[in-house]
ZAMARGU-4260 file (C-alpha; in steps of 0.2 Angstrom, whole numbers, plus 5000, padded with zeros to 4 digits):
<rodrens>
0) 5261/5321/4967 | 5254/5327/4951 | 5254/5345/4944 | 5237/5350/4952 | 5233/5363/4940
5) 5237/5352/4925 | 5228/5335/4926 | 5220/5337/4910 | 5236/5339/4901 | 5246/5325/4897
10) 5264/5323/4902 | 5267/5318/4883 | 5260/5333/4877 | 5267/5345/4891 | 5283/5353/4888
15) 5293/5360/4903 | 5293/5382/4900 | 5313/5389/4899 | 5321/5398/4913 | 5324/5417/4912
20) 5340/5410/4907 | 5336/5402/4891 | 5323/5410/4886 | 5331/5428/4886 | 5345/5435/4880
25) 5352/5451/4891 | 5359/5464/4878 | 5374/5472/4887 | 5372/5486/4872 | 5354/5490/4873
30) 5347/5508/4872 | 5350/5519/4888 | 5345/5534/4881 | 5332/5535/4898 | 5346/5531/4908
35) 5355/5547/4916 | 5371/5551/4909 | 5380/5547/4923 | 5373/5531/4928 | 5381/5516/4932
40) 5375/5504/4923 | 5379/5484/4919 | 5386/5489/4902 | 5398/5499/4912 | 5403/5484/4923
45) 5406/5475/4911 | 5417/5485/4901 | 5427/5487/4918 | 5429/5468/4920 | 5434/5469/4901
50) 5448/5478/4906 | 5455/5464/4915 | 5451/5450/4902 | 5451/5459/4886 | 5459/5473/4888
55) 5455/5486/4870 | 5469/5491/4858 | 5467/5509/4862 | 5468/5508/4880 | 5483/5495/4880
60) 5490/5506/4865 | 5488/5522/4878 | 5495/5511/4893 | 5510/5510/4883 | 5512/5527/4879
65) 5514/5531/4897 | 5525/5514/4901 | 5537/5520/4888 | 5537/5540/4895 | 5540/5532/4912
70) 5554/5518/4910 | 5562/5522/4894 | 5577/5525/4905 | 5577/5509/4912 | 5573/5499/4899
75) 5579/5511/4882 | 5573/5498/4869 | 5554/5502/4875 | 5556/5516/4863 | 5556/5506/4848
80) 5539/5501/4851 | 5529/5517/4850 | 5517/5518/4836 | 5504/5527/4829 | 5486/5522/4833
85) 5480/5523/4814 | 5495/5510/4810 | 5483/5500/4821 | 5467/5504/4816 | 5470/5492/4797
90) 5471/5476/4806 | 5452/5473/4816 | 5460/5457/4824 | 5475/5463/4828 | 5484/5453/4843
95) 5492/5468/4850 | 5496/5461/4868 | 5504/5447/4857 | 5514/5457/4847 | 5522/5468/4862
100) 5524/5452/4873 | 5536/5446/4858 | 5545/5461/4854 | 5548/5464/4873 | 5555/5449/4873
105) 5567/5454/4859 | 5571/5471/4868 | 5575/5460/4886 | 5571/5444/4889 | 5575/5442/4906
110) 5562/5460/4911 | 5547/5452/4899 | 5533/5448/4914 | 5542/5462/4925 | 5539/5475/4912
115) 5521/5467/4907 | 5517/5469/4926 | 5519/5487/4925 | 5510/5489/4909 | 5497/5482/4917
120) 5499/5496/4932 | 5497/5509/4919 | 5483/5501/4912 | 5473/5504/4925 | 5480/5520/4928
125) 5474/5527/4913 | 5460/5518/4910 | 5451/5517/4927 | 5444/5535/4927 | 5427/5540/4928
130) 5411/5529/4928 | 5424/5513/4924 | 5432/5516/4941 | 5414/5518/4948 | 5412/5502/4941
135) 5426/5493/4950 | 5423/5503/4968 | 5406/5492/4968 | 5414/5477/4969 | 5417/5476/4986
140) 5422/5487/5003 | 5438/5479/5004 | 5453/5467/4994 | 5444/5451/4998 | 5426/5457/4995
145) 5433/5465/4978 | 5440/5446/4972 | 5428/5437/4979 | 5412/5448/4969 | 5424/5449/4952
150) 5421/5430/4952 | 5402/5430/4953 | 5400/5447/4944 | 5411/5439/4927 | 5402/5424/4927
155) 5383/5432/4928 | 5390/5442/4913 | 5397/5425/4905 | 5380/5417/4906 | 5369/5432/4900
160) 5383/5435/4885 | 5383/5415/4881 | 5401/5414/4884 | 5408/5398/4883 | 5424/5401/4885
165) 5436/5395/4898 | 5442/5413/4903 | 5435/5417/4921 | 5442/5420/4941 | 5439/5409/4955
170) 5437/5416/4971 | 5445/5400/4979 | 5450/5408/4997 | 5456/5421/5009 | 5469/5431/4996
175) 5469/5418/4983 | 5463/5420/4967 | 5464/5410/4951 | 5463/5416/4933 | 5458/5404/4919
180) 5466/5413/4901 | 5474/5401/4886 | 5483/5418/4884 | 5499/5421/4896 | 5502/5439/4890
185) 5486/5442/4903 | 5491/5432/4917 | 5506/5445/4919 | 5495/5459/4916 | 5483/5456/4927
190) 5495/5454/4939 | 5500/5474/4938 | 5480/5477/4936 | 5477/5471/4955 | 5490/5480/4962
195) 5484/5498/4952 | 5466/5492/4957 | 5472/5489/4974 | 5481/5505/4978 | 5468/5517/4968
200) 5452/5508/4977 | 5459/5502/4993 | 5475/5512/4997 | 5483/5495/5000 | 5500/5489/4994
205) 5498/5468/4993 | 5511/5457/4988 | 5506/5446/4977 | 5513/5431/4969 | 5508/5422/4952
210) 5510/5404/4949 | 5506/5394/4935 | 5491/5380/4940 | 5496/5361/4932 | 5480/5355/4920
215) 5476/5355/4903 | 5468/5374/4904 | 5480/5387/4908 | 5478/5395/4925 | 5486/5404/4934
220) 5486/5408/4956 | 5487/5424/4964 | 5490/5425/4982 | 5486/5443/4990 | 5497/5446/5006
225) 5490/5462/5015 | 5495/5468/5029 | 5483/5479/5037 | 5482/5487/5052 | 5475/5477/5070
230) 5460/5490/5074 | 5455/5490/5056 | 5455/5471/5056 | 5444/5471/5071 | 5433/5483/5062
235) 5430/5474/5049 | 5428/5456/5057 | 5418/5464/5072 | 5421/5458/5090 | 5427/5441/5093
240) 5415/5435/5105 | 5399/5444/5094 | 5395/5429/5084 | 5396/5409/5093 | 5407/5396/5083
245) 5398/5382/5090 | 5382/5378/5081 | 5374/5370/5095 | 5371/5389/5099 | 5360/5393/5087
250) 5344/5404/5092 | 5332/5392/5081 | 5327/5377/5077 | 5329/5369/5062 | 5311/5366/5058
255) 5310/5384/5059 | 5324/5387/5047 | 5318/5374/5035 | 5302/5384/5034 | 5311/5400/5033
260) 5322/5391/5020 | 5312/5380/5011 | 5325/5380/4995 | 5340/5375/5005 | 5349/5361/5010
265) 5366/5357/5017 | 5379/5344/5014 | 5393/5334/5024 | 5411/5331/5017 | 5406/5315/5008
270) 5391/5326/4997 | 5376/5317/5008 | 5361/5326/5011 | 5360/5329/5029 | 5345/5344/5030
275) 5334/5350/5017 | 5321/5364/5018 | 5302/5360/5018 | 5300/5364/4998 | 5314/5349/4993
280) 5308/5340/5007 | 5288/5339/4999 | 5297/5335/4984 | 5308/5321/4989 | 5296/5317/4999
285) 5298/5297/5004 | 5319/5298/4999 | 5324/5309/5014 | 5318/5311/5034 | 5299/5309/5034
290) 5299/5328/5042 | 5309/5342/5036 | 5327/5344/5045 | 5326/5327/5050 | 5339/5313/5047
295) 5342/5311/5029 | 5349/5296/5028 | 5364/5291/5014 | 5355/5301/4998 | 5369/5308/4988
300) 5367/5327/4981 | 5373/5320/4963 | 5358/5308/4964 | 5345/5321/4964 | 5353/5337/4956
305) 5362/5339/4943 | 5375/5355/4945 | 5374/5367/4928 | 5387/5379/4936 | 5398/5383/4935
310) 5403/5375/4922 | 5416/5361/4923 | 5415/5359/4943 | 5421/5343/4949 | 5410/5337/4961
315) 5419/5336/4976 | 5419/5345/4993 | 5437/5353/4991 | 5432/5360/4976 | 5415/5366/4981
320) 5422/5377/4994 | 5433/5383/4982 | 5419/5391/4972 | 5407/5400/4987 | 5409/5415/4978
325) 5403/5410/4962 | 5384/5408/4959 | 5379/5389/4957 | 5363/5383/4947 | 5357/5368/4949
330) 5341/5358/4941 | 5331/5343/4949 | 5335/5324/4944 | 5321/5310/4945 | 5324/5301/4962
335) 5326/5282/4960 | 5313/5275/4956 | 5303/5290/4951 | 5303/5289/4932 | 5287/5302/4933
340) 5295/5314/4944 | 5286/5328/4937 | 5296/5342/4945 | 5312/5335/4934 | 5325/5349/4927
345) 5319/5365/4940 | 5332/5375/4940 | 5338/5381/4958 | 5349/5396/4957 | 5358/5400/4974
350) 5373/5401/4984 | 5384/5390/4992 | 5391/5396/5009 | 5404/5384/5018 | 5400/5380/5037
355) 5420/5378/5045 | 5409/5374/5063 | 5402/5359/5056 | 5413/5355/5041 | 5399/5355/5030
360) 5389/5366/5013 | 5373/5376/5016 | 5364/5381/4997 | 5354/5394/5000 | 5343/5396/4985
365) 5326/5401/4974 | 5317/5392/4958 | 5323/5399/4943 | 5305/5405/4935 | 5297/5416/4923
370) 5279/5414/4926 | 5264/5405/4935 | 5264/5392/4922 | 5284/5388/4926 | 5277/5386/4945
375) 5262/5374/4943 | 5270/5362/4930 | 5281/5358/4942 | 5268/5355/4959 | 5274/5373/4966
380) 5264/5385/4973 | 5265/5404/4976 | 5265/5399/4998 | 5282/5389/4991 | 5292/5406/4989
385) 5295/5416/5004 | 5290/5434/5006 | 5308/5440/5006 | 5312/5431/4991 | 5313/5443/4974
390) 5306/5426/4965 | 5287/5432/4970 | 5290/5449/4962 | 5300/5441/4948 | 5285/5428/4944
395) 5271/5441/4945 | 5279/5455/4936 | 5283/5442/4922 | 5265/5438/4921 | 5262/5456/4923
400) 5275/5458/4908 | 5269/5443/4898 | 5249/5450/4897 | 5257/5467/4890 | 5268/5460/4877
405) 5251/5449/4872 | 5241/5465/4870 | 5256/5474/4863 | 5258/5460/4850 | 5240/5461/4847
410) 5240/5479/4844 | 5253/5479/4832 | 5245/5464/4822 | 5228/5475/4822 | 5240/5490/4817
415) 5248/5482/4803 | 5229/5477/4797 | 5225/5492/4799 | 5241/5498/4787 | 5238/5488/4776
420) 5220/5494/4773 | 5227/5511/4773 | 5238/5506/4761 | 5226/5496/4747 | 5213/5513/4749
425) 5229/5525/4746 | 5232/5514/4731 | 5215/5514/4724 | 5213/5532/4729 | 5229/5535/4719
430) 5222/5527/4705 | 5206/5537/4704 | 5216/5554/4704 | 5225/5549/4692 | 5209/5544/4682
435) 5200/5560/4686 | 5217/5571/4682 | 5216/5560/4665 | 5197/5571/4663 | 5198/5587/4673
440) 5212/5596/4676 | 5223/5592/4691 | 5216/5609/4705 | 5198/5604/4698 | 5200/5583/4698
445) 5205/5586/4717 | 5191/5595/4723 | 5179/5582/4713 | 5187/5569/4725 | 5185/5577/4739
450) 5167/5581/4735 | 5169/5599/4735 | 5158/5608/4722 | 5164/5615/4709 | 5157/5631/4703
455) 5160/5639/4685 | 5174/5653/4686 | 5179/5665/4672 | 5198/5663/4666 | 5204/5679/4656
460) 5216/5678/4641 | 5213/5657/4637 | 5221/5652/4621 | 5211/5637/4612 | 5216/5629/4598
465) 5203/5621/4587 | 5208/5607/4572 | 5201/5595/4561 | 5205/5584/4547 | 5202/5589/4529
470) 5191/5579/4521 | 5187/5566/4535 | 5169/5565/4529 | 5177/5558/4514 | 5189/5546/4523
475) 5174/5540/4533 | 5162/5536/4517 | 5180/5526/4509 | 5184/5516/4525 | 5179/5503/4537
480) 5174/5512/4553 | 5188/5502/4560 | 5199/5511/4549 | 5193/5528/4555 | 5196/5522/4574
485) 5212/5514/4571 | 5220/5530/4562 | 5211/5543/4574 | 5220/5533/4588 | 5235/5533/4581
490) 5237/5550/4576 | 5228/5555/4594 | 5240/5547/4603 | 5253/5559/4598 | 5246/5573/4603
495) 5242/5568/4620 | 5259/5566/4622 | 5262/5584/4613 | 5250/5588/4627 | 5260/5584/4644
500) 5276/5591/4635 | 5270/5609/4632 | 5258/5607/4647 | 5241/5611/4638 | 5223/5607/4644
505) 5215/5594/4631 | 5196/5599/4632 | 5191/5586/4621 | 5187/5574/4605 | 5173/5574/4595
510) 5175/5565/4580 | 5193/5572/4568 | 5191/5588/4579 | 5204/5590/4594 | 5203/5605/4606
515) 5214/5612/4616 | 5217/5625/4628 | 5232/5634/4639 | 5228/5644/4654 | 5213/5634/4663
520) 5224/5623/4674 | 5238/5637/4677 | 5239/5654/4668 | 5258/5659/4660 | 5264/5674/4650
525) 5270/5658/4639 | 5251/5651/4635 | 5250/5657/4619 | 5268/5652/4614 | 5265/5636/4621
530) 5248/5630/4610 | 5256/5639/4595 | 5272/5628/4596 | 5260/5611/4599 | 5251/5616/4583
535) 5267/5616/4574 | 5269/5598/4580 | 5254/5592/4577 | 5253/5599/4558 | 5272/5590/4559
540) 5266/5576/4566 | 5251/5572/4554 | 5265/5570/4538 | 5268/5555/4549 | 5253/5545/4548
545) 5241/5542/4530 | 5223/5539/4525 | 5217/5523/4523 | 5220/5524/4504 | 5241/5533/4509
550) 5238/5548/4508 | 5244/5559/4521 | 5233/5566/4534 | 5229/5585/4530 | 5221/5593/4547
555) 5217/5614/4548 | 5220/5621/4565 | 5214/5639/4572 | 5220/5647/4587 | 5213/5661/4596
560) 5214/5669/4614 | 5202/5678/4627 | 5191/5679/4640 | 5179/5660/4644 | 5170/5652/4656
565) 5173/5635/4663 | 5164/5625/4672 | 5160/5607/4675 | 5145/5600/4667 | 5135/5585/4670
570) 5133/5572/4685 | 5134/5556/4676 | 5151/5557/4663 | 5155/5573/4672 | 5162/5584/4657
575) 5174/5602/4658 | 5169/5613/4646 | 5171/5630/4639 | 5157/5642/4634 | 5157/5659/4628
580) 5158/5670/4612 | 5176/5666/4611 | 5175/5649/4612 | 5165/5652/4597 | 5177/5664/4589
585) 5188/5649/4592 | 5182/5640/4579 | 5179/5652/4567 | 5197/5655/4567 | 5199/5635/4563
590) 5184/5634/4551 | 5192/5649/4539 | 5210/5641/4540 | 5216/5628/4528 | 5226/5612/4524
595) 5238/5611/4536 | 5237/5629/4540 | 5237/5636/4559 | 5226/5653/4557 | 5228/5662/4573
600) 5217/5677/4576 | 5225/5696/4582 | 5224/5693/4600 | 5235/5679/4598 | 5247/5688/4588
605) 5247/5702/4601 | 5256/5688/4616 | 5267/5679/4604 | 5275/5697/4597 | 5275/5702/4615
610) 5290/5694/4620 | 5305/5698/4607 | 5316/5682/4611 | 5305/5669/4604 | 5303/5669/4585
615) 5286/5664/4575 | 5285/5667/4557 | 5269/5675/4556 | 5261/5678/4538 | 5246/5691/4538
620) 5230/5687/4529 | 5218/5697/4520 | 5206/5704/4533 | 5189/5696/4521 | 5195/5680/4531
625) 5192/5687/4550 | 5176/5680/4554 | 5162/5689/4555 | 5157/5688/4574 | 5174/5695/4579
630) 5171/5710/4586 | 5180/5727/4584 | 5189/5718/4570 | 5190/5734/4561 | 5208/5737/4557
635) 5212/5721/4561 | 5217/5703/4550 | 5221/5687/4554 | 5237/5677/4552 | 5245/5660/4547
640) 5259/5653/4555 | 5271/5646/4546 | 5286/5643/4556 | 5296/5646/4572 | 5315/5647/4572
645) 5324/5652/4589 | 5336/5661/4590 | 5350/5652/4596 | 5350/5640/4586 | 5355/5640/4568
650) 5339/5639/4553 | 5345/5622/4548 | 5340/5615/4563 | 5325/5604/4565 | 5306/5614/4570
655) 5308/5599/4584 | 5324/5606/4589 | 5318/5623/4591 | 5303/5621/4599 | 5313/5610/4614
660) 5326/5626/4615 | 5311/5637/4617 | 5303/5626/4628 | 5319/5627/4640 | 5320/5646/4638
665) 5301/5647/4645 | 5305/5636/4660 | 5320/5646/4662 | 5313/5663/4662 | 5297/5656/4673
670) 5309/5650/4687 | 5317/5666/4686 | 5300/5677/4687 | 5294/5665/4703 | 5311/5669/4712
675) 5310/5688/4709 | 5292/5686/4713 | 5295/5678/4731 | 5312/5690/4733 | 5298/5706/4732
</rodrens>
């Protein structure tokens, strides 16, 4: 019987979906920060189960604190083995069980397992408290429930952990339980664990004996004597006549439990396949009894399943019985002559439950799946799972699960487009701020980006500076035009940067004249200080560069403070400019200086003498040179300035020098005038 939902696809081309088990990887340390405190949780189970396999330095180290207060008498050498928990802490893979195993055996050899046995008692006694003895009480009701579920629990943890290892407990009957370790120390310990574990859960006292198991893996047999009162016996195993022993009795047929059961089937002492349920049955349809429950006739179990675990099980009927209370999986092999079989390597995950009434093995399971895709390639249908089977739930909420991760997925590949685009417009939006601050200045490129309009506003006490070169009109008629531009540049270049280190305003260039102003994009006491000690630099700075014919650039700057209106100007090569008598005043000032002379007018003079700490060397002029638009200029000159020297340093110093000195001292005393500022 081909997959009916998947005739167009061909059995080359198909591949087989994983089981949960393959496909997903349970993460005992996920995030339970949605999970009540005080929840038991898996994480907590398995750290209780840990506690008898792999037990921690810290809680073996604390055990042996409270072996050593409680038998030092006995044995007086246990004293020698007290330590520090730091002393510990240096070694990550430290052996500690090892390491007492061997000095116990120093201390008395003859009391080594006796002494571990106990060690193992107050392991537990210290250990087991709170939400880990919570853990272990959900093992079982009683003794043998509490074995039998520490098998199956520690290998469901195995399998969702990927443990390969041989560590593990089998469950192999009434009071016997067998441990698999390749180390001894724990064989002994455990020993004391299940007789704590025992008398703390169960309020039992079992005698139990521990003998080493022949083979090439170390195990090791416990067998658990408890002797228990009659009543409570009867309690716990019901009344004798409650439940018949013979199977003839049972209340149905078994057509109607291979219907009830479809993903069952029972075996006889030599492995045969005596029953199935109706689901194997349809799909061994032809290699068993032509109805389901009938005879089955000599097909071995090995021929058509293949058992995955537990792992290492020998198939035989002894040994199955041994391992009823560990979960079994098993997937489907081709029948003979069936190469197409197209249901080959389903996974069945169950249980095994031994019959004593008719010596035989009933597996009781489900299809391991995790979708409607994992169904139809193998000819299942949703009617194949039975309503109280969790696999119906299981297969719908995975495709439940399966179309939100999809949209999930999609919405965080359409977020990250939508980063992304974010991103580049942040990057260009970035980049045309920082052309516009290039222009404007920063408060006024902002509001341009934004769209905002910007109207003109009056700034009171604006120092300009005005400069140009002497004789450039001379330069220009001797040189190449590529001359001119190549020696503006350079020399321009300079004072931009003289421009973001004194934190002035460049208006603009036109031709050999370079303007300037402080107090348009923030106002400061210091604005004055500040373009006085750039105009320094830049009369510095021009003995650095030379005409075209080597001689050195001359340039006559004037400086001048008050009261202008800004404003920007134009839609097309937007411009910010200045207008107002002063602006004009401005320029006076720089058209009556000289060669390399900074004239400054009075107002200026009046906020550079204003603060005492800062010293400019100011020479006054005659008043014939205040121009004549200045008005109330009576009484009143201009001045050159001709220096600054500050005054903590000593006059040898460089201008640059001083000028960086004064420069921190402003900063300084800004700072401070903000704090007191925010303090009132």
């Amino acid at each position: 019987m081909a997959c009916p939902f998947a005739k167009h696809i061909s059995s080359e081309q198909f591949q087989r979906q994983p089981s949960i088990a393959e496909a997903h990887n349970w993460n005992l340390d996920e995030d339970l920060s949605e999970i009540p405190g005080d929840a038991l949780t898996l994480t907590h189970l398995n750290a209780a189960i840990q506690l008898l396999t792999a037990p921690s330095i810290d809680n073996v180290h604390e055990a042996l604190m409270s072996l050593i207060g409680k038998y030092s008498n006995r044995w007086p050498g246990l004293s020698k083995l007290k330590s520090e928990r730091s002393e510990l802490s240096i070694y990550p893979h430290y052996d500690y069980l090892a390491d007492i195993q061997d000095n116990l055996t120093q201390i008395d050899e003859s009391a080594v397992s006796e002494i571990l046995v106990h060690l193992g008692e107050e392991l537990i006694q210290t250990a087991c408290v709170g939400v880990i003895e919570r853990a272990f009480k959900c093992l079982g009701s009683d003794l043998q429930e509490f074995l039998g579920s520490l098998d199956g629990v520690y290998d469901v943890l195995k399998l969702q952990e990927e443990d390969i290892s041989d560590t593990g407990f089998v469950c192999a009957g009434e009071g016997e339980l067998i441990f698999t370790s390749e180390r001894p120390v724990l064989a002994w310990l455990l020993l004391g664990c299940l007789r704590a574990l025992a008398r703390l859960l169960f309020g039992c006292e079992p005698e139990i004996e521990l003998e080493p198991l022949p083979g090439d893996t170390p195990r090791y047999r416990y067998l658990l004597r408890v002797d228990e009162p009659a009543g409570r016996a009867l309690e716990r195993r019901g009344p004798a006549d409650a439940v018949s022993g013979d199977a003839r009795d049972l209340k149905v047929s078994n057509q109607f439990f291979c219907d009830a059961f479809p993903w069952h089937f029972i075996m006889d002492e030599q492995l045969r396949l005596v029953q199935m349920g109706s689901a194997f049955s349809r799909l061994f349809k032809g290699h068993v009894g032509a109805a389901a429950g009938g005879p089955a006739g000599l097909l071995c179990a090995s021929t058509v399943f293949r058992f995955k675990r537990p792992r290492g099980l020998q198939l035989h009927f002894r040994e199955i019985v041994r391992r009823t209370n560990t979960p079994f999986m098993i997937s489907l092999r081709a029948p003979p002559g069936r190469p197409d079989f197209f249901a080959k390597g389903l996974e069945i995950k169950g249980q095994m439950v031994f019959c004593p009434e008719s010596n035989a093995l009933l597996f009781v399971g489900s299809p391991f799946l995790d979708g409607l895709e994992g169904l139809t390639c193998n000819g299942l249908f949703i009617s194949d799972i039975p309503l109280h089977d969790a696999t119906r739930e299981v297969i719908l909420v995975g495709e439940q699960a399966r179309a939100q991760d999809g949209l999930r997925r999609r919405m965080d590949k359409l977020k990250s487009s939508i980063e992304e685009a974010n991103a580049a417009v942040i990057k260009e939006r970035k980049k045309n701020v920082s052309l516009l601050q290039l222009i404007f200045p920063a408060e006024i490129a902002e509001r341009l980006w934004l769209g905002a309009q910007i109207d003109a506003k009056t700034y009171p006490e604006v120092t300009m500076l005005f400069s140009d070169i002497v004789g450039f009109t001379s330069i220009c008629s001797r040189a190449t035009p590529f001359m001119v531009i190549n020696m503006l540049e350079n020399l321009y270049k300079h004072f931009d940067e003289l421009c973001g280190f004194f934190d002035v305003y460049k208006v603009e260039t036109i031709g050999d004249a370079y303007c300037v102003a402080s107090g348009l994009h923030r106002a400061s006491i210091y604005d004055a200080h500040k373009v006085a000690w750039m105009a320094l630099r830049m009369i510095e700075t021009c003995t650095l560069y030379n005409t075209h014919d080597g001689q050195h650039i001359k340039m006559r700057i004037g400086i001048h403070t008050g009261t202008v209106l800004a404003g920007v100007v134009g839609r097309k090569m937007p411009r910010y400019c200045l207008f107002g008598h002063n602006v004009t005043i401005a320029n006076k000032f720089e058209s009556g200086s000289e060669a390399c002379k900074i004239n400054i007018s009075p107002t200026t003079r009046e906020w550079l003498v204003k603060h005492p700490d800062y010293g400019f060397q100011l020479n006054a002029r005659d008043a014939s040179h205040m121009p004549k638009e200045f008005t109330d200029s009576k009484g009143l000159t201009c001045y050159f300035l001709e220096g600054y020297k500050h005054p903590t340093l000593s006059n040898d110093r460089p201008l640059q020098e001083h000028i960086e000195e004064a420069m921190r001292q402003t900063l300084q005393d800004t700072a401070e005038t903000i704090t007191l500022e925010v303090a009132q």
